[in-house]
LOPAMI-705229 format. One record per residue: residue in three letters; x, y, z of N, C-alpha, C, O in turn. Coordinates in steps of 0.2 Angstrom, whole numbers, plus 5000, padded with zeros to 4 digits. Layout:
% LOPAMI-705229
ALAXYZXYZXYZXYZ/...
//
This chain:
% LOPAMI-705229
UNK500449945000500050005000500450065000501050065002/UNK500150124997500650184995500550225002500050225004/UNK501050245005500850255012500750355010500550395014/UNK500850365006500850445003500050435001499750475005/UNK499750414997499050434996498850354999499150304997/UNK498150365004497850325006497350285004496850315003/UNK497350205002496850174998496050174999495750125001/UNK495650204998495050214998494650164993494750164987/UNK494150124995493650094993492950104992492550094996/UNK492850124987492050144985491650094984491850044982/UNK490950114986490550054989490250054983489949994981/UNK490050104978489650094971489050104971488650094966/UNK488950134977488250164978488150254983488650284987/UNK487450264982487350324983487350334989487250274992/UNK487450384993487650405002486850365004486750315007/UNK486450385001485750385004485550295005485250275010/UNK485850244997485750204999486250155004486150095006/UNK486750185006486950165011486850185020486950145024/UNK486750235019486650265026486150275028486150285034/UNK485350305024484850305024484250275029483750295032/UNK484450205030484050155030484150125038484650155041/UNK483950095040484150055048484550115053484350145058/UNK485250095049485550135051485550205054485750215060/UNK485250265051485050315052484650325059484550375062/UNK484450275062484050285068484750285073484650305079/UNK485250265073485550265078486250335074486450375078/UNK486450335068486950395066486250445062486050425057/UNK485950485064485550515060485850585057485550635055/UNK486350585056486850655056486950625051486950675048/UNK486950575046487550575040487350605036487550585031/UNK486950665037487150725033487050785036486550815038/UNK487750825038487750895042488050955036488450965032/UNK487750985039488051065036487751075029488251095025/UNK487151055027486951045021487351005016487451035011/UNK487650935016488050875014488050825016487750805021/UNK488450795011488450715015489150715021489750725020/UNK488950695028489450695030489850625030490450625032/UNK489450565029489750515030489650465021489150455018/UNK490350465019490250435012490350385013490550355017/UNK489950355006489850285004490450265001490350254995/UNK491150235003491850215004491950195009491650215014/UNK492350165009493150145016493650165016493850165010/UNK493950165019494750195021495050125023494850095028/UNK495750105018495950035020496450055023496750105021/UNK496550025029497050005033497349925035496949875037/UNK497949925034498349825032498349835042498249885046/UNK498349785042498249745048498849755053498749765060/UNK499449765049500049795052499949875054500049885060/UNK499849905051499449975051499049975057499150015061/UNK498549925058498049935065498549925073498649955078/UNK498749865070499349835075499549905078499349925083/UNK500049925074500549965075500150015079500550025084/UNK499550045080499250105081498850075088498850115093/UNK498650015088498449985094498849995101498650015106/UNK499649955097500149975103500350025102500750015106/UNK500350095099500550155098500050195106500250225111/UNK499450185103498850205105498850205114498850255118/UNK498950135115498850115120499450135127499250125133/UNK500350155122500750165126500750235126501050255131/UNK500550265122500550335123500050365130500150405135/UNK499350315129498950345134499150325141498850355146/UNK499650265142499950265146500450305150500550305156/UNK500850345144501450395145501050475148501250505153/UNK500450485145499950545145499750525153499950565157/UNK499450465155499450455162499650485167499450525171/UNK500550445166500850445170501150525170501250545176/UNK501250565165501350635165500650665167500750725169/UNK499950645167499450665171499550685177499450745179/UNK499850615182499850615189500450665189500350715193/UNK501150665186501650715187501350795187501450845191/UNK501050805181500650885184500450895190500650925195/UNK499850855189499450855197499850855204499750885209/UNK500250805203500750825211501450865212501750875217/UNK501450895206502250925208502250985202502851005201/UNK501851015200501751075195501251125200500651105202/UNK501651175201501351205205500551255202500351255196/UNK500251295205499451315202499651375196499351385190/UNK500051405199500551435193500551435186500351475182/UNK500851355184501251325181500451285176500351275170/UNK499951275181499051265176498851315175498551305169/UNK498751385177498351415174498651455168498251475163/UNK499451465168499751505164500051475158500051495152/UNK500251415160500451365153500151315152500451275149/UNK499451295155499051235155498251275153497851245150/UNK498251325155497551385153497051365156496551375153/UNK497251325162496751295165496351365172496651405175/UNK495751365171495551445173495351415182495151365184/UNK495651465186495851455192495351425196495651415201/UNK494551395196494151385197494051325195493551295198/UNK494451295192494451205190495051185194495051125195/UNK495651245197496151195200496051155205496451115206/UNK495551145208495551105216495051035211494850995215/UNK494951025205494450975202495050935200495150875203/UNK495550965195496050945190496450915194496650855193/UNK496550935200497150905204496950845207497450815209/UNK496050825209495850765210495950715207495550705202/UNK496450655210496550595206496050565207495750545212/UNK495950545200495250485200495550425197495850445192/UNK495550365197495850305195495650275189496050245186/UNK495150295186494850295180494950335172494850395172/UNK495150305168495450355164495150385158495450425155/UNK494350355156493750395153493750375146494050325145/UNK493550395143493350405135493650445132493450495131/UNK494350415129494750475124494750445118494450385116/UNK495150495114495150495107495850535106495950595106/UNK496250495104497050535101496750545094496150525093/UNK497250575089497150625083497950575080498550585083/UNK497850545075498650525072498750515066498250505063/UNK499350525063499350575056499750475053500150445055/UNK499550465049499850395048500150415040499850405035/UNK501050445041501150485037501650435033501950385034/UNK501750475027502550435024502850395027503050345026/UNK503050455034503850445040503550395046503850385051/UNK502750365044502750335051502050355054501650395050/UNK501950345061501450355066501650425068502250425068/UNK501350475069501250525072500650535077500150545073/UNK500450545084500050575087500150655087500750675088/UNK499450705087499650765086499150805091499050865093/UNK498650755093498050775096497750725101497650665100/UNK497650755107497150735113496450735113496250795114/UNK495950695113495150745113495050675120494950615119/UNK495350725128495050705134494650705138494650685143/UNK494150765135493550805139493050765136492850705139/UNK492750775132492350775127492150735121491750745116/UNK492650675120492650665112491950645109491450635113/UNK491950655104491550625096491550575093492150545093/UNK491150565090491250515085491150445087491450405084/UNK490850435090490850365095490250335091490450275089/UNK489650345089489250295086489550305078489350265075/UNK489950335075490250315068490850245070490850205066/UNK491050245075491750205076491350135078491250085074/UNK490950135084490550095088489950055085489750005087/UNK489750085079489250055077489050045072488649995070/UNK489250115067489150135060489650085055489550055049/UNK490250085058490750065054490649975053490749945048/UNK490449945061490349865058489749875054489649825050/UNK489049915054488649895051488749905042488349875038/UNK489149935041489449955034489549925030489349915024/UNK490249905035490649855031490749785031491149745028/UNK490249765034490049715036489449695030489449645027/UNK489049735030488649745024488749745016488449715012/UNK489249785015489449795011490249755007490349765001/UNK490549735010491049725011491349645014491249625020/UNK491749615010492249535016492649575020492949525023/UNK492949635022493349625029492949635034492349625035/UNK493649665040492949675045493449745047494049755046/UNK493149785051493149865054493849835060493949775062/UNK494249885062494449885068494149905074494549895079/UNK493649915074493249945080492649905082492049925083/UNK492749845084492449815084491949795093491349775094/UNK492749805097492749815103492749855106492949845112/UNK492449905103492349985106491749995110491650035114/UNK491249945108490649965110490449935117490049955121/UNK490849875120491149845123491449885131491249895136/UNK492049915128492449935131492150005134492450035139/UNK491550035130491150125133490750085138490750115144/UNK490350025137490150015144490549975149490249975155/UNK490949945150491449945153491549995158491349985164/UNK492050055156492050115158491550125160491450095166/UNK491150155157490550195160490250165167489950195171/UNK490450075167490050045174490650045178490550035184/UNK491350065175491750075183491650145185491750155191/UNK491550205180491250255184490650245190490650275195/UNK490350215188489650215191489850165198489650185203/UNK490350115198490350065203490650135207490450145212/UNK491250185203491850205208491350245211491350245218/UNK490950295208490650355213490250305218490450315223/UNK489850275218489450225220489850225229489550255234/UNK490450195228490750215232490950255239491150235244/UNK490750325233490850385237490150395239490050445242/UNK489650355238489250385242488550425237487950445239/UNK488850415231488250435226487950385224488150325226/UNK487150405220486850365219486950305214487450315212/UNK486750275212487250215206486850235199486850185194/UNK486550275198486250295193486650365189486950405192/UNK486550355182486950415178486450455172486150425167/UNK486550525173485950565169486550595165487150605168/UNK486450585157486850605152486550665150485950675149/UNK486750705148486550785147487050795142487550755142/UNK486750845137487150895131486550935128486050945131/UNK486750965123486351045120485750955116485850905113/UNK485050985118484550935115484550965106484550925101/UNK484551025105484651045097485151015094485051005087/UNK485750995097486350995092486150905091486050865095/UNK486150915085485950835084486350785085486250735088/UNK486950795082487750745083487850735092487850675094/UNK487850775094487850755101487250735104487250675108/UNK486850765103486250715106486250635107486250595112/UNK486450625098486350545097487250515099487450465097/UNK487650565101488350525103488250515110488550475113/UNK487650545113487350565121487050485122487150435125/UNK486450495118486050435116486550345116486350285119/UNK486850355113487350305110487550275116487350225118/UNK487950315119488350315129487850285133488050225135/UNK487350305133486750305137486550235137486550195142/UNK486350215129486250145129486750105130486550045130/UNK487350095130487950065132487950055140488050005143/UNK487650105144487850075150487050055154487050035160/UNK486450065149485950055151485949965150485649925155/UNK486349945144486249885143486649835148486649775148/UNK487049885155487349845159487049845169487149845175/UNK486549835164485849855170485949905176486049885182/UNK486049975175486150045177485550085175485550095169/UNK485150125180484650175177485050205173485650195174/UNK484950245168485150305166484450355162483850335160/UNK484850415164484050465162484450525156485050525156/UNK484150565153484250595149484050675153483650685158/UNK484450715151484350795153484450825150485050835151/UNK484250865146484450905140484950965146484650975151/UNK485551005144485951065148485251125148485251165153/UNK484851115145484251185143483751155148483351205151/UNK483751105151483151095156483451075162483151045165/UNK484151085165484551075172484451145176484451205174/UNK484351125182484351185188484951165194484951125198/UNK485151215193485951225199485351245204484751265204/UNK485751225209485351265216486251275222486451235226/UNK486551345220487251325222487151295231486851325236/UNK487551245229487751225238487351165239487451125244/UNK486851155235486251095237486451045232486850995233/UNK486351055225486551015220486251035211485951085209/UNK486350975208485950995200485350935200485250875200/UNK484850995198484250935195484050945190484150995186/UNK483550895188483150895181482550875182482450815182/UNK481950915184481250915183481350885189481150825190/UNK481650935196481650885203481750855205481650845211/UNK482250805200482650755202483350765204483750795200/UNK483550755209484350775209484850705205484650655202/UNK485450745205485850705199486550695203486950735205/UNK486550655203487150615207487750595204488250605207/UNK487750575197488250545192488150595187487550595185/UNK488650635183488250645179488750645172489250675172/UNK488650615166489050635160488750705157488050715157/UNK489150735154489150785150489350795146489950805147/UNK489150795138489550825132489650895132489750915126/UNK489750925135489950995137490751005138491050975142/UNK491151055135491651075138491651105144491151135147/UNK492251085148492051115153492451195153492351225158/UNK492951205149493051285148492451315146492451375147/UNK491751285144491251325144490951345151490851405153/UNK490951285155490451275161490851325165490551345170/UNK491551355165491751375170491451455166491051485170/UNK491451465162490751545161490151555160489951615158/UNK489651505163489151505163488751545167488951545173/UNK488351575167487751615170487351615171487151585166/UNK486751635175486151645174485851705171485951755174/UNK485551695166485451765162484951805166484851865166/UNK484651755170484251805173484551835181484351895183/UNK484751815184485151805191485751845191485951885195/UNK486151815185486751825184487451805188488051815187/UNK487051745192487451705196487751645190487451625184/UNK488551625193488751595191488651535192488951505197/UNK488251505187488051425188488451395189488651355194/UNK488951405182489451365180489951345186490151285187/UNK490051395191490551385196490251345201490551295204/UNK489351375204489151325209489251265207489551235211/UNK489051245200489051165199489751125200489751065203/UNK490251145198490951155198491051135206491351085208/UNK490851185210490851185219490651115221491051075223/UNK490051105220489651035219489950975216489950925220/UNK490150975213490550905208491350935216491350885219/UNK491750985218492050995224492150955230492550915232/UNK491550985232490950945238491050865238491050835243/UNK491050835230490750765231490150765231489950725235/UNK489550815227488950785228488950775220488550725219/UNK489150785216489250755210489750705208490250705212/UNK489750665203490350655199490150645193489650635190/UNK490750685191490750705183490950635178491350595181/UNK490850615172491050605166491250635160490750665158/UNK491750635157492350615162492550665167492450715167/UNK493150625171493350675177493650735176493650765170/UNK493750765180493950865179494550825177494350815171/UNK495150785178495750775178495750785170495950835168/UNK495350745166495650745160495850805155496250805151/UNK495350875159495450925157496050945156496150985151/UNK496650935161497050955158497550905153498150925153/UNK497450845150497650825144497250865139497450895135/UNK496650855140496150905133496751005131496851035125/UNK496951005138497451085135497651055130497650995128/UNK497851105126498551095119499051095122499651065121/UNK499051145129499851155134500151065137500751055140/UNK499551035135499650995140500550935134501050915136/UNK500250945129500750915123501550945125502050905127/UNK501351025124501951065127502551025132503150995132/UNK502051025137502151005143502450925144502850915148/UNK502350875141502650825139503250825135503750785136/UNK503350855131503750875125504450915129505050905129/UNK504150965133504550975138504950935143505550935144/UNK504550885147504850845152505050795147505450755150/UNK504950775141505550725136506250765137506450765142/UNK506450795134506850845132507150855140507750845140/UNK506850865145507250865152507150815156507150825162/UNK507050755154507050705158507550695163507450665169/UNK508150715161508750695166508750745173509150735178/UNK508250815172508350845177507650845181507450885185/UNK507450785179506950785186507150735191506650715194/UNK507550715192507850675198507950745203507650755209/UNK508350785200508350865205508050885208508150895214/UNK507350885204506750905204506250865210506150885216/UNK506050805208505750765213506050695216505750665220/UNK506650705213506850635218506750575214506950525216/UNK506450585209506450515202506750535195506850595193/UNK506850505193506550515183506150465180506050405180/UNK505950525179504950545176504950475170504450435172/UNK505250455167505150445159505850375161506350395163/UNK505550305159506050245158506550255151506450295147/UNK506850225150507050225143506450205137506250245132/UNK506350155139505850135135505350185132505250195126/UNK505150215138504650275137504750335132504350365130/UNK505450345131505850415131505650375123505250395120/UNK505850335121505850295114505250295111505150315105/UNK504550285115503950295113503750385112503450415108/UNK504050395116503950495113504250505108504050535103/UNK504950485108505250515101504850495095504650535091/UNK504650415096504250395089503850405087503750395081/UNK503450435092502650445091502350515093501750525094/UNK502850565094502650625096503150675092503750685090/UNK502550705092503150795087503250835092502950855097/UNK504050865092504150935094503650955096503150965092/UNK503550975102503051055101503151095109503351065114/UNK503051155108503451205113502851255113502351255108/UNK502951305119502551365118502751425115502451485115/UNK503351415111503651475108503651445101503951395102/UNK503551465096503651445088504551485088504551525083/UNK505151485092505451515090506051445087506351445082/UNK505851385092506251355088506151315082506651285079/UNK505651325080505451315071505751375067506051355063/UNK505651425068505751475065506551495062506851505057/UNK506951485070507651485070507851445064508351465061/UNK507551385064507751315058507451315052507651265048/UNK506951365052506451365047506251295044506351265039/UNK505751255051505451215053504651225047504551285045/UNK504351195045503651205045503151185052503251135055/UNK502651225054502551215060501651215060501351245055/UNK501351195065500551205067500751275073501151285077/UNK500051305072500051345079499451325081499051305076/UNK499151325087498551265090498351305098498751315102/UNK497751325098497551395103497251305106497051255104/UNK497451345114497451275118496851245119496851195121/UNK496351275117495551245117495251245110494651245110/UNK495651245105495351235098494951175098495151115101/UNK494551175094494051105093494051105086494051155082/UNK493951035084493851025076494051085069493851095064/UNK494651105072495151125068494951205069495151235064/UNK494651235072494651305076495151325079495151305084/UNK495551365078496051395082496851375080497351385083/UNK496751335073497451305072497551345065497051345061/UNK498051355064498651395058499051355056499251305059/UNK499351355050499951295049500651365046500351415043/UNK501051365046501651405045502251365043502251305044/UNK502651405039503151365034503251345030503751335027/UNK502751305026502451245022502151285016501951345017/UNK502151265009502351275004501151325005501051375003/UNK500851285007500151295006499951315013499451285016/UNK500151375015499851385023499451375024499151405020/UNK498851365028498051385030497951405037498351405041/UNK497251415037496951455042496051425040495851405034/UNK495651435045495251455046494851495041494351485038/UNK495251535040494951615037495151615032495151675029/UNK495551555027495451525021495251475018495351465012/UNK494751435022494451385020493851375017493351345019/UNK493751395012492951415008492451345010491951345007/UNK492551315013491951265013491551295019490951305019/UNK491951305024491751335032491251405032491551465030/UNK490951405033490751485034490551505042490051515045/UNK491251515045491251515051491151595053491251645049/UNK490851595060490551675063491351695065491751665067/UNK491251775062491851795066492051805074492551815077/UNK491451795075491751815086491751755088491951755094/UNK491651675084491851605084492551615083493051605087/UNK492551625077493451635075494051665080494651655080/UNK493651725083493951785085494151735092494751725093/UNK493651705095493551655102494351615101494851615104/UNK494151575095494751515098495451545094495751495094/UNK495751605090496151605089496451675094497051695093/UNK496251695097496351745106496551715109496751735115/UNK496551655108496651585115497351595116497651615111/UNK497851575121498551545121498651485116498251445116/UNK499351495112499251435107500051405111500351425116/UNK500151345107500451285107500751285100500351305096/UNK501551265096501651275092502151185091502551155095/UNK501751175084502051095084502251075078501951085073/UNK502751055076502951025069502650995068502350955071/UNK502351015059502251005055502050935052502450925047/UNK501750885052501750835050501250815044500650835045/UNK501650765038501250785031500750715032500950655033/UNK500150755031499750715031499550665024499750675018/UNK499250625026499250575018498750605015498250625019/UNK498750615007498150595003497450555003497450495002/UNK496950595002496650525001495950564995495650624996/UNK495850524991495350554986494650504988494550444990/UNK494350554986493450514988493150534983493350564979/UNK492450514982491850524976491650554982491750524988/UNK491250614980490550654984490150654979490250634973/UNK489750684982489050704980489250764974488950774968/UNK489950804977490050854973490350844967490550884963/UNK490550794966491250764962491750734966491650724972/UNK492250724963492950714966493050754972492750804972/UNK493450734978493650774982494650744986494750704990/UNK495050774983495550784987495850804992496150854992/UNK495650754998495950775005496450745008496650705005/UNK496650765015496750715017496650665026496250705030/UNK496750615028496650585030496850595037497450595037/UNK496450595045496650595050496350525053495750515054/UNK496850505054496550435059496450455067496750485072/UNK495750435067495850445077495750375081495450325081/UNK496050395084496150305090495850315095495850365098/UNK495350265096495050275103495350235108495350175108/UNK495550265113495650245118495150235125495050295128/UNK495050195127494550175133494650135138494450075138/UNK494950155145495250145151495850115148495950075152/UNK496150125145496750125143496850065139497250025139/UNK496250075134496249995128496050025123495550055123/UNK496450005116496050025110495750005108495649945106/UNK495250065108494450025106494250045099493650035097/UNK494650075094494550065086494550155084494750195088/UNK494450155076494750205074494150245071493650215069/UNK494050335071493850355069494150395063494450445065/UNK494250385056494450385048493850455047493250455046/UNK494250515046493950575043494450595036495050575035/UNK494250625033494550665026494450725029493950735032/UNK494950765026494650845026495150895024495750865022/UNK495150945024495650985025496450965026496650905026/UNK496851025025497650995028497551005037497850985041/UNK496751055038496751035044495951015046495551055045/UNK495950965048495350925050494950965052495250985057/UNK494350995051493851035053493251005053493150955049/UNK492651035056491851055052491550995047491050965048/UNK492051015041491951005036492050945032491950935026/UNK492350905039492850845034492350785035492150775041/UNK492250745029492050665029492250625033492850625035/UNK491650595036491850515038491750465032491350465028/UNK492450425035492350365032492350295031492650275026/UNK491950235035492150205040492950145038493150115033/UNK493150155042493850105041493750045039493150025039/UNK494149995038494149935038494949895036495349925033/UNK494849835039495549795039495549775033495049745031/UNK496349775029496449715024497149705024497449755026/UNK497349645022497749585020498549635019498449685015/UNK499049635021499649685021499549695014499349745011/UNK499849625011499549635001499249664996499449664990/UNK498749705000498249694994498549804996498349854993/
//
């Protein structure tokens, strides 16, 4: 396989006759922003290819761990709110170890030169019913191989029933109310999806749209008078720390924040992951590689084994809070505002085709969106070339290229989410479900 453009397989048929149908009742999104978001193709990946990324996936998220616990105990509040942009009201959250390690999604560039990870999504990910359930119904369908993501759907109720055993614990109720925006549809049904995974592991769970929840600071959160003991949220939590009452003017966001404090809450996922979700947080790793040997000074250990130090160099890029040593080298580089989502807030610099946001004709994004995540503190990272991959749309032909996302869940890889788009993954970019073939072919 040509590892510079990626092998894509067209299924021969129209988006509608394939996603239309059954399907739709569980991804009802596959078409967003007036388009097809989900094409009728596959994205091939050789088996060495998954391998690789499985153990990739899985040793990173344990390197990301172990540098979780080193922030948390030995980085002073300083050191989070100025180079982590963690807002001062989350520190007594972030810094609670919780044993559990949630629902992520790394971002990996599976380039000419190899494996690259370039991206964390540890607050909030997506894409879980395209990976979890869209892709075996696909390709299974359509297709003799079979999906990598096989065991994903598995491993979200897993997690989710050792959240619920661990608060349980503390003293909460053993039941879990899942909340997000009820209008936004992708979320809804990624809401939806979660819900039924840990319902089928015989667990109440209730639905709460964020539009029908009432804080009462100091007591707790409820929905229609129910109080909420466990609660997941598809929410940012960089949002929830500015929320208000429009009428009141009290600061919800913090009482609840207070509350989740207290122990009358637990969150899904924990405040902790929050600070892998920074872009500072990359920095920050990239940093203690680089001085590994002067943490002995520091705390009485070294931070990072060799083994480990080998897994960073492999599978991670450069990245600092100053673009000065790209520049000095005239590096090609990304710039990346520490809370950027879905390609908001990222620049690419040095590179023969630069982009931005605010060159992207497919987007028509709000200015005071734009203005939000590129005001942010950025993060600057080499550069890495993403593969080609050519698709049929609706519109014609379409040349992009290809970001693999790994999911990761309690620290097991639970399968891949395969997008097209841009040189920077945004909004805008195709899904397309993955699937395994023969190194050969």
């Amino acid at each position: 396989m040509n590892h510079c453009t990626r092998q894509i397989y067209s299924l021969g048929l129209t988006q509608e006759a394939v996603y239309a149908g059954e399907t739709s009742n569980i991804v009802p999104y596959h078409r967003m922003y007036g388009k097809a978001y989900c094409l009728p193709s596959v994205s091939l990946y050789t088996s060495e290819e998954i391998a690789e990324l499985s153990f990739a996936s899985k040793s990173m998220d344990a390197i990301f761990r172990k540098t979780l616990r080193f922030v948390q105990r030995y980085m002073p509040d300083h050191y989070l709110t100025h180079q982590l942009g963690i807002p001062p009201s989350l520190l007594p959250l972030v810094r609670e170890e919780i044993p559990l390690s949630g629902i992520t999604r790394q971002d990996w560039i599976l380039g000419p030169q190899g494996l690259k990870i370039i991206e964390i999504n540890a607050d909030t990910p997506t894409g879980i019913p395209e990976s979890a359930y869209l892709e075996g119904q696909i390709v299974q369908k359509h297709t003799s191989w079979e999906g990598p993501s096989g065991n994903l759907a598995n491993l979200l109720a897993e997690e989710l029933l050792g959240f619920t055993n661990y608060y349980k614990k503390s003293g909460l109720k053993p039941s879990v109310t899942f909340s997000c925006y009820d209008w936004h549809q992708e979320d809804r049904f990624n809401t939806f999806y979660l819900m039924e995974q840990l319902r089928r592991m015989g667990v109440t769970v209730h639905y709460a749209p964020l539009e029908e929840l009432e804080i009462i600071p100091g007591k707790g959160l409820y929905h229609n008078g129910r109080q909420i003991d466990i609660w997941y949220r598809l929410y940012p939590l960089e949002y929830l720390t500015e929320d208000r009452d429009e009428t009141s003017g009290i600061q919800v966001g913090i009482a609840l924040l207070e509350l989740v404090a207290q122990g009358k809450i637990g969150l899904i996922n924990p405040a902790q992951n929050f600070i892998m979700q920074s872009k500072g947080f990359l920095a920050t790793l990239w940093s203690l590689y680089e001085r590994n040997h002067q943490t002995f000074e520091y705390c009485g250990f070294t931070l990072f084994e060799p083994e480990e130090l080998a897994m960073i160099s492999t599978y991670c890029l450069p990245t600092y809070f100053t673009a000065e040593p790209f520049e000095l080298k005239d590096i090609p580089y990304a710039a990346k505002s520490y809370w950027g989502r879905e390609g908001k807030g990222t620049s690419l610099h040095g590179s023969e085709d630069p982009y931005s946001m605010k060159n992207n004709p497919e987007l028509e994004e709000d200015e005071e969106l734009i203005a939000y995540y590129n005001n942010q503190p950025k993060i600057y990272q080499q550069y890495w070339t993403m593969p080609l991959a050519q698709v049929n749309t609706e519109k014609g032909t379409y040349n992009g290229h290809l970001l693999t996302g790994a999911f990761v869940v309690g620290g097991q890889f639970g399968g891949v989410l395969s997008r097209i788009g841009d040189k920077v993954t945004g909004d805008g970019a195709y899904y397309c479900p993955a699937a395994i073939i023969p190194a050969e072919q």
